[in-house]
N, C-alpha and C positions, 0 to 999 in steps of 0.2 A: 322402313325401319330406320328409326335417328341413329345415329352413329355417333356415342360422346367426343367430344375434344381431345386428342391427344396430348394428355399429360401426364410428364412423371413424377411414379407410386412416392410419395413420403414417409416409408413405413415408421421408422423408428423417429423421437427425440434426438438423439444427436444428429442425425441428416439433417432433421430441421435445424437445430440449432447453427450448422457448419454451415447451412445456407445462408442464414440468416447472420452470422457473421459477415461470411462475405458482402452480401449488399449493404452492411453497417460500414464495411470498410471500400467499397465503391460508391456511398451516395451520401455517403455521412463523414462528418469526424467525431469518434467514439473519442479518442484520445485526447483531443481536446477537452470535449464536453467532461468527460472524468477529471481534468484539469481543474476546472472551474468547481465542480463540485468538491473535490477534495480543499481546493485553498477555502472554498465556504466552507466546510469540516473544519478546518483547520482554525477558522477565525471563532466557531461559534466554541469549539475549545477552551481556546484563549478567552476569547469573553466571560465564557462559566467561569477558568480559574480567577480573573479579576472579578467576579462577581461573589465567588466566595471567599478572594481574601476580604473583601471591603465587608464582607457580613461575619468576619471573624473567624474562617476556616487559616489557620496560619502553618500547621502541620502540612509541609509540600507533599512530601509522598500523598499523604491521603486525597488535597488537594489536586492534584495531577489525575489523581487515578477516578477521581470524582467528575472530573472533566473530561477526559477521555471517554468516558461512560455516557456524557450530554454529549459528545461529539462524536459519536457513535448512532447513537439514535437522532442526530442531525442528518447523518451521513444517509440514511435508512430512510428518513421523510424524503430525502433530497433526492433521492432514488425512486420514490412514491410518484414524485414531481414529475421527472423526467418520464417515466413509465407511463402519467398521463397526460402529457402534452407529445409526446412522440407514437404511444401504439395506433392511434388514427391513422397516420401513413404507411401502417404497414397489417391492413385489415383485407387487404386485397389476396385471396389465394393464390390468384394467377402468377403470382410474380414467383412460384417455385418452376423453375423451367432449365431446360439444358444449359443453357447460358448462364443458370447461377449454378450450375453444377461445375461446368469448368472455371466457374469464378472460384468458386471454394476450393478445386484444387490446385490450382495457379497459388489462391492464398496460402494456400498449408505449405506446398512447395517452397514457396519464397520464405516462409516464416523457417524454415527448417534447413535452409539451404547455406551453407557456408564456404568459405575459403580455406587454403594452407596456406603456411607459410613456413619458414625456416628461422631457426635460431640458433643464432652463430656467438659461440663466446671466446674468451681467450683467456688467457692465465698469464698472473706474470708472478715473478720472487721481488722480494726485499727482504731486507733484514728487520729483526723483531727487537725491540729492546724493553728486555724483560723487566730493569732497574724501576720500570717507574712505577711498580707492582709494590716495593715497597715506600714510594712517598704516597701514593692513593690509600693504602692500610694506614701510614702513619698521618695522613689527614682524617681520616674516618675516627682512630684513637684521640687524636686532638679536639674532633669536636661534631661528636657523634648527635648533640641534637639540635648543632646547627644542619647537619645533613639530612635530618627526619623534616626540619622545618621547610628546608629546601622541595623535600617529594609534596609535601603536603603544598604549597604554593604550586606546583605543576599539576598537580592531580586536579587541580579545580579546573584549570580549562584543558585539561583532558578531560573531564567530565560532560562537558559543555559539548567536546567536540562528538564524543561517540552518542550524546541524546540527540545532536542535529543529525547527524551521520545516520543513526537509528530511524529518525524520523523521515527521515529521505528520502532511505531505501524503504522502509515501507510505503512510504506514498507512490515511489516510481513503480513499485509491483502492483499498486489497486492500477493506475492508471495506463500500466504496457497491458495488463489482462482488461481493458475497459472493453476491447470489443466480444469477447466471447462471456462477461459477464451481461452487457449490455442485450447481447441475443440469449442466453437464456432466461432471462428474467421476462424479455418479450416473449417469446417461445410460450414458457410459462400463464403467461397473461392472456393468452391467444390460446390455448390450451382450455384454461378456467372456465375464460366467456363463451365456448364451444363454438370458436371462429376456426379453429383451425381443422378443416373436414374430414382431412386425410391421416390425422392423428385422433379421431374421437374414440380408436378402440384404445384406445392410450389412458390411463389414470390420470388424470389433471393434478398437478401439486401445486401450491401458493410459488409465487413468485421470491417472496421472501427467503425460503429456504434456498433455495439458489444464490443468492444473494448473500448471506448467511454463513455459505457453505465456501464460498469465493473470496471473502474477507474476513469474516472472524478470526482468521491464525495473524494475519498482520497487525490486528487492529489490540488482539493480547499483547504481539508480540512486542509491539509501541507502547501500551499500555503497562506493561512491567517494565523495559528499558523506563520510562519515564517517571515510574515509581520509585526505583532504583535508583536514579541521580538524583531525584526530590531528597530522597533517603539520607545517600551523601552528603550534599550538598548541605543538609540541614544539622548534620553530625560535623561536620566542618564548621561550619558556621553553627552555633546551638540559636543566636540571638536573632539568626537571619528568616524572614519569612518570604522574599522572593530571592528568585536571582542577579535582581539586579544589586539588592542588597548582600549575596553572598560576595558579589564581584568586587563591592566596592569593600568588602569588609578584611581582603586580602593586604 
């Protein structure tokens, strides 16, 4: 009588998936490669927005939110890409074993794992002088739309800074979740092609949907911020069609 291999059961999706994280973060760099894909996002953006102002799109809001939409579905092929030049190296079932099981918990451990510390403050008195309560009111009455003129000259690159700042953090969250996007979207793929044997009582779903379900809140949530300073910026400036033109129009 043969006796199979002893290997452990992978019942569910998410076991696969935490497995498969883990050997993405032992044999790969996920955080990287999300790197490079996001700054390609990031340029093929840019490029649609220069491409529809030069075809006469001059309205930014709509412009921006038009680009972000082409750099979305960049983002998505660019994912397509990776998906098949990478699932090749990971066709092999053998490789679910105890040694990636305590890799996955080692990983989850470390990701969850933190320090204390202490914060120490201190107080101190001074005196307050109340008098200048009234030269600040009586500069305001002196010349109330020089002071409007003033917010409006600040407001513009405070605008600038919270659409970069906006931009940032959304890219640093696709790219800190790159490895548990990156394994289920493989998971998924392996799942489809009925490679993965130990999950075939399992529903197969597109890869997409995981993908889908992993960025889409970032990729609105960029895409409105970005709408919103186009918005601005062009209520600021009514004559201006980029921003370098808003800049220079201050």
């Amino acid at each position: 009588m043969r006796i199979p291999p002893a290997h452990p059961r992978v019942a569910t999706r998410a076991t696969a998936v935490q497995l498969m994280r883990a050997r993405l973060l032992r044999e790969g760099f996920p955080r990287v490669q999300m790197f490079i894909l996001v700054s390609l996002t990031g340029l093929a953006g840019f490029g649609a927005s220069v491409a529809m102002l030069a075809a006469g799109v001059d309205a930014m809001a709509l412009r921006y939110t038009l680009a972000m939409g082409v750099a979305y579905i960049v983002f998505l092929l660019l994912l397509w890409l990776w998906l098949r030049t990478s699932a090749a190296d990971y066709l092999d079932p053998g490789w679910v074993g105890n040694a990636d099981r305590s890799a996955a918990a080692k990983d989850g451990a470390a990701d969850f794992s933190g320090g204390g510390g202490s914060f120490d403050g201190g107080g101190a008195s001074g005196n307050v002088d109340f008098g200048t309560q009234d030269s600040a009111i009586g500069a305001i009455a002196d010349n109330p739309l020089g002071l409007v003129a003033e917010a409006e000259e600040a407001a513009v690159p405070l605008v600038v800074i919270l659409l970069a700042v906006g931009i940032a953090l959304s890219s640093l969250f696709v790219i800190w979740s790159a490895p548990i996007l990156f394994a289920e979207i493989l998971v998924d793929a392996l799942l489809a092609a009925g490679l993965y044997r130990r999950l075939r009582m399992l529903e197969p779903q597109h890869w997409m949907l995981a993908a889908l379900k992993r960025t889409i809140v970032p990729f609105v949530l960029t895409t409105l911020t970005v709408a919103a300073a186009g918005w601005g910026m062009q209520a600021y400036a009514p004559e201006a069609r980029s921003l370098g033109e808003v800049l220079s129009s201050r």
